[in-house]
C-alpha positions in Angstrom: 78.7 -12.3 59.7 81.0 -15.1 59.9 83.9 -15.9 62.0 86.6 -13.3 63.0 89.9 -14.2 62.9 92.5 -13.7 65.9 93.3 -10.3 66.6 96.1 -9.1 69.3 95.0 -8.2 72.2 96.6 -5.7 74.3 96.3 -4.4 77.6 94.9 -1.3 77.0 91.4 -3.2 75.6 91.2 -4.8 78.8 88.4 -3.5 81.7 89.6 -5.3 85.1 86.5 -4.2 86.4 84.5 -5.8 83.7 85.1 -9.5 85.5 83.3 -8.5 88.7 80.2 -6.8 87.1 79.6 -10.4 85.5 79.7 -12.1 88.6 77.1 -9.7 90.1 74.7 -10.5 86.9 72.1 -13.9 86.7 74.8 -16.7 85.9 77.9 -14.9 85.8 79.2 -16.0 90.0 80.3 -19.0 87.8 82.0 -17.6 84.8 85.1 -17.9 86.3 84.6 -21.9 86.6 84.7 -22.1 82.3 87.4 -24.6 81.4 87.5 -23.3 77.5 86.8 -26.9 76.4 84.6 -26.0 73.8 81.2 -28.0 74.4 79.0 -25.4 74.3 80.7 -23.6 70.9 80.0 -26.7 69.5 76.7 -27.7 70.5 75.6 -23.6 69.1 73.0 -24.1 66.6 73.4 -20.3 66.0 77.1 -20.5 66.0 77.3 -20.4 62.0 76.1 -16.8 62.3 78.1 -15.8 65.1 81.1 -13.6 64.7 82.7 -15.0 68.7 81.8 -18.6 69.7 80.0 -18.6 73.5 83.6 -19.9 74.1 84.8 -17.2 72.6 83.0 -14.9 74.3 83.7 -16.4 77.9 87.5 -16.7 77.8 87.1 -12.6 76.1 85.4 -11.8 79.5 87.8 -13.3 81.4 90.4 -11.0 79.5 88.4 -7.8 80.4 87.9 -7.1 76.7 83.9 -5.8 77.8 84.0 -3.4 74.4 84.4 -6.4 72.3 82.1 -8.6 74.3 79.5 -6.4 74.6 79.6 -5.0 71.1 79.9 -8.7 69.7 76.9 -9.9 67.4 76.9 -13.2 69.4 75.0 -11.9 72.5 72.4 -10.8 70.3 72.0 -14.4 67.9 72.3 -16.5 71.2 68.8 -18.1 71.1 69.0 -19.4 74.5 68.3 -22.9 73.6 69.8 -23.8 76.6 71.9 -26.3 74.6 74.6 -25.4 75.7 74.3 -24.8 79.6 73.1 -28.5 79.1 76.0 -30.0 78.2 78.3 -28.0 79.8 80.7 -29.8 82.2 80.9 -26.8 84.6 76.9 -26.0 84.6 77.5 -22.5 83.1 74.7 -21.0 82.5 75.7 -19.4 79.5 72.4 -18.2 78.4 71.8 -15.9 81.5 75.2 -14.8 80.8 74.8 -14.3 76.8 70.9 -11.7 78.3 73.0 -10.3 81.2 75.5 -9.1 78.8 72.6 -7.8 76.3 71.3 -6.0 79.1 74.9 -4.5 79.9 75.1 -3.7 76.5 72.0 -1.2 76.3 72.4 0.4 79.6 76.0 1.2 78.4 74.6 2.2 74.9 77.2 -0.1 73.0 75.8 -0.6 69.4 74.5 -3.7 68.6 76.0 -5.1 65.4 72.2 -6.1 63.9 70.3 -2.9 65.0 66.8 -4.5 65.6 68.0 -7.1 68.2 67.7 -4.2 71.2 64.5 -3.1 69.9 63.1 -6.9 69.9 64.9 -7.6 73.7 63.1 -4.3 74.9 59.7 -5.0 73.0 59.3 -8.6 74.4 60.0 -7.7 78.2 57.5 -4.3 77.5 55.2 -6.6 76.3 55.7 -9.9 78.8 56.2 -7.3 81.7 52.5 -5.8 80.5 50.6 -9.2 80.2 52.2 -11.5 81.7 52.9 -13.9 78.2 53.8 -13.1 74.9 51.3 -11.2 72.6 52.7 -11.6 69.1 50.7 -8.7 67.1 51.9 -6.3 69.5 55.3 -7.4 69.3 55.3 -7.4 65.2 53.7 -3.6 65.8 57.0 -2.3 67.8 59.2 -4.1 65.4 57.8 -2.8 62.1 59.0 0.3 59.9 55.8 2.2 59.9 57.3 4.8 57.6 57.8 1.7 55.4 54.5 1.5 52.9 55.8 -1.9 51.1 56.6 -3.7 55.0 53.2 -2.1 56.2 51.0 -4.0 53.1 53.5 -7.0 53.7 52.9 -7.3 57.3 49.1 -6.5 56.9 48.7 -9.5 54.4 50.1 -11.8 56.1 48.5 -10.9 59.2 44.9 -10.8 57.4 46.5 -14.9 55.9 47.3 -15.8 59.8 43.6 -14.2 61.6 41.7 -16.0 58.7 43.5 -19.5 60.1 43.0 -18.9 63.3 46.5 -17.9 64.2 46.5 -14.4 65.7 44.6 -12.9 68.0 43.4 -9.2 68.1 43.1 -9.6 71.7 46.0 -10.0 74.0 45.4 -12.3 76.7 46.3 -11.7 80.5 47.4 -13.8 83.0 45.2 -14.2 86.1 46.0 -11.4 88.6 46.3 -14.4 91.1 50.1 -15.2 89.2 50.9 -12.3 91.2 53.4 -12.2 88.0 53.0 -8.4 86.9 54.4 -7.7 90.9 57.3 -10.2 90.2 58.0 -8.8 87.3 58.5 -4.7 88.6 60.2 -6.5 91.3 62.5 -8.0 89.2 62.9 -4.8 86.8 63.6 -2.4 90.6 66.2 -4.9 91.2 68.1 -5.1 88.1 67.7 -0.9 88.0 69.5 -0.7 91.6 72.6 -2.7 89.6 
């Protein structure tokens, strides 16, 4: 990874479309409002590993350049700390932006740069969406090569270290059916297929 160095633009890369899909995702009404001054590429604790800075990112989606953005390792490493939207002076909310565009980018099949960051996005919501919270076997199962011998004993050692301690549990846990959270969830899943 690393940092990219300026390229030319041109205006063939740019999508003038690609402006008004954003401000129809979570966070993106406001994208428009970014002042490019740089607080939230520099309060990025996953920056270092980032080929775009959020910054970056935002004033490329102002350009149109939707390839680049969405096929941009950034979207993927942005842990959604929330750091930034924090301290940003225009209240972005950058990491509903940094998902919406993850989301944009696998219902427009655009390659992500570190191939297993789709798979994880997809696994967690399969998995939240099924229990209501985070079971972290099941996750580890989607994730790992099963045609993989040496990741199989590797993952099955360490998972025999973490059930010995007390630290994983066979069992996934649900949420109470009085949440209601498994109907807000397909809810939320209809909605953001009718996009």
């Amino acid at each position: 990874m690393g940092h990219n160095s300026s390229h030319q633009i041109t205006a063939k890369m740019a999508d003038p479309s690609f402006i008004e899909e954003i401000k129809k995702m979570p966070g993106g009404d406001k994208i428009l409002d970014c002042i490019q001054c740089g607080v939230c590429a520099g309060s990025c604790h996953a920056r270092f590993a980032m080929d775009y800075s959020p910054m970056q990112i935002l004033k490329m989606a102002h350009l149109g350049l939707k390839q680049e953005v969405l096929s941009s390792s950034t979207i993927w490493l942005c842990a959604s700390c929330y750091t930034c939207a924090s301290r940003c002076p225009r209240s972005l909310n950058i990491p509903a932006i940094m998902s919406g565009f993850k989301n944009m980018a696998m219902k427009s099949n655009v390659p992500a740069p570190i191939a297993l960051k789709p798979k994880f996005h997809k696994a967690f919501a399969e998995i939240v969406g099924k229990y209501g919270r985070m079971h972290e076997p099941e996750l580890k199962m989607k994730l790992t090569n099963k045609s993989s011998p040496s990741e199989l004993l590797r993952n099955a050692s360490l998972g025999i270290r973490m059930f010995r301690k007390g630290k994983l549990k066979l069992q996934a846990s649900k949420l109470s059916p009085s949440t209601h959270f498994s109907e807000i969830f397909k809810k939320a899943l209809n909605e953001e297929e009718k996009k």
